[in-house]
N, C-alpha and C positions, 0 to 999 in steps of 0.2 A: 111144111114150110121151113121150121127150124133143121129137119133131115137135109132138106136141099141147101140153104145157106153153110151149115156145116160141111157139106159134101162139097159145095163150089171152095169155102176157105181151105178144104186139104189138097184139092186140088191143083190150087193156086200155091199156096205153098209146103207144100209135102209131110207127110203123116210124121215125119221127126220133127222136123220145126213148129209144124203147128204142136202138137203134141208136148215139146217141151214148152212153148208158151203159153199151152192152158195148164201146166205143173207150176207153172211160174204163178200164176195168177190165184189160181185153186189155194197152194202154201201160203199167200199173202192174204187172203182172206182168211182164212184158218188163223194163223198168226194174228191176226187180229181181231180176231172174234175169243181166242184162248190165251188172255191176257190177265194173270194176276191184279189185286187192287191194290197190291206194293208197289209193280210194277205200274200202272198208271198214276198212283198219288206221287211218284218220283218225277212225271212231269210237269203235273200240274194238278190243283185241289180239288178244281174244278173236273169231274170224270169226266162228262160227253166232251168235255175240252181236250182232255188228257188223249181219250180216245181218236177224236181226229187229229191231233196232233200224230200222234204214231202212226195213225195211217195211213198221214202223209207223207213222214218221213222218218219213221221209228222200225225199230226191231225187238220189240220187245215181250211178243208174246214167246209162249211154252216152245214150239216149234222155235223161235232162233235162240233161243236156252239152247237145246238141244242141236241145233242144226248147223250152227255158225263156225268157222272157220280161226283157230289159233294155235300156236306153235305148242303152247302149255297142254290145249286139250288133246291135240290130237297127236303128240311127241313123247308130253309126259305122263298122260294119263292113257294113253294108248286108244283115243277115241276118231281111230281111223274112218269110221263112215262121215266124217265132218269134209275131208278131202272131194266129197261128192255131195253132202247135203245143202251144205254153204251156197254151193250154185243156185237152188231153187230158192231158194231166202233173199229177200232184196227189203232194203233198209225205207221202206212206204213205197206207196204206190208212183207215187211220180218218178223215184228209181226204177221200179217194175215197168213202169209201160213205155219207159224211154230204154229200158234192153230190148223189151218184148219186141217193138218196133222195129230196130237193129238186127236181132234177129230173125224178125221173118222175112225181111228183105235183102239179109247176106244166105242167110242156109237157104232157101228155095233156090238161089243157084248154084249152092255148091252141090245140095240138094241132088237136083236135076244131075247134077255131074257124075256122083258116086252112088245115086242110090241108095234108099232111105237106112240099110243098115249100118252102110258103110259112115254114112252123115252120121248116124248117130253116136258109131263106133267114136268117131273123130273127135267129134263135140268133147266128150266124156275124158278120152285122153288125155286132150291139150288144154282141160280146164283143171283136171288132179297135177298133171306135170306140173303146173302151172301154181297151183295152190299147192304143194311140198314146196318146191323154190321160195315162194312168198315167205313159209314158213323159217325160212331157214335165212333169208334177205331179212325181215320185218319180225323177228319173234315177239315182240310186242304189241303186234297189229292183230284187229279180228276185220276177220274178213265174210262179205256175202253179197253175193248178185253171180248173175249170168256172162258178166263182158267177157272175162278170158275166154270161154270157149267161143262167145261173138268173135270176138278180136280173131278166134281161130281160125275161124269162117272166113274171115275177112283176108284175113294173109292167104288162104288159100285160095281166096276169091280172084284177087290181087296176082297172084302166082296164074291161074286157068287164065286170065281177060290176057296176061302178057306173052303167056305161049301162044296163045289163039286168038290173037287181034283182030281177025276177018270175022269172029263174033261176038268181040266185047260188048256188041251195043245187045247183045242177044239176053246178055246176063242181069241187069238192071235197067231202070227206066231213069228218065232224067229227077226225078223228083225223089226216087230212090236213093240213085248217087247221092244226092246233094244232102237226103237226111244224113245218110251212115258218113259225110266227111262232117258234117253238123257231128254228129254222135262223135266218131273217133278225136277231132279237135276237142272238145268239151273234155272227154273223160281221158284222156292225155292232158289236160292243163291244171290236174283237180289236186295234183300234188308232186314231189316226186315217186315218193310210191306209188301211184295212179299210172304213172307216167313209164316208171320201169317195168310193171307187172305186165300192165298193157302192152308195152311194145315186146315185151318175151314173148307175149303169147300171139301177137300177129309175128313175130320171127317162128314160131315155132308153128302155125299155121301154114307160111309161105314155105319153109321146111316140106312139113308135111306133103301139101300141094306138090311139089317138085320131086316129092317121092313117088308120089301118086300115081304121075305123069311118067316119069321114067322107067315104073312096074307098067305104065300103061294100064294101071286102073282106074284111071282118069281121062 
């Protein structure tokens, strides 16, 4: 039973996207179950407190030690796998399942489009491009979640519905749309760094897209 419902959810939306949304999820459990008692008494006395607390909205275990995103760690100290782990780290869960969401309803069509390597080739590119620039815009900012290469998705999504109109309705469903404009207004409005990183990476998305299309690998 569990084989078949997993088999229908890759199905539905393709072995990259699903894929990175159970890495997504898998890291935030981990992070939070591998959580120092410094780290917890920092937000509170109370543990099982402290504990949900970060789980709902924290990044505090060993994994975003290690995994998170900043100009000092990964500039100065030369800790380049940050440029790529950052992605899977999301600051609790209600971060995580409001990308995870965003994500499986922009890549299963860009997905479909490029084929599961080429998706994931894509994803990966325009969330590091994406995160040096940050680096070098915000050196004081630490950064972690999934949006840039969402946002990636999405510019390319955005870029495939406008060349090929006679199947835009092919690519999302009404309820779909209406989250991912829910998602992108939200995390567009959360600062302006939110707002500048996010729109680089759907320009560099719809970029992409329009490359894609004009190799005609899309």
């Amino acid at each position: 039973m569990q084989n078949m419902a997993r088999h229908k959810l890759v199905q539905k939306y393709g072995k990259t996207t699903t894929g990175i949304a159970v890495v997504c999820l898998a890291v935030l459990i981990l992070n939070s179950i591998f959580i120092s008692k410094s780290s917890l008494a920092a937000i509170s006395e109370n543990g099982f407190i402290a504990w949900i607390m970060n789980f709902l909205a924290g990044c505090e275990g060993y994994l975003g030690k290690i995994g998170s995103m900043s100009k000092a760690e990964v500039f100065g100290n030369g800790q380049w796998w940050r440029v790529l782990t950052h992605v899977y780290l999301h600051a609790g869960v209600l971060h995580c399942l409001f990308n995870v969401f965003a994500l499986l309803f922009s890549g299963k069509a860009v997905e479909r489009k490029l084929g599961s390597l080429r998706a994931l080739i894509m994803f990966h590119l325009i969330a590091v491009v994406n995160a040096v620039i940050l680096c070098l815009l915000y050196p004081s900012s630490t950064a972690v979640g999934a949006s840039a290469g969402i946002f990636g998705f999405l510019g390319m999504l955005v870029c495939f519905m406008a060349m090929d109109k006679s199947k835009a309705k092919e690519y999302l469903s009404r309820g779909e749309a209406i989250y991912l404009v829910i998602f992108s207004v939200l995390s567009l409005v959360l600062g302006m760094e939110s707002f500048i990183t996010h729109l680089m990476a759907f320009a560099l998305g719809i970029l992409a897209g329009a490359l894609l299309r004009a190799s005609r690998i899309a």
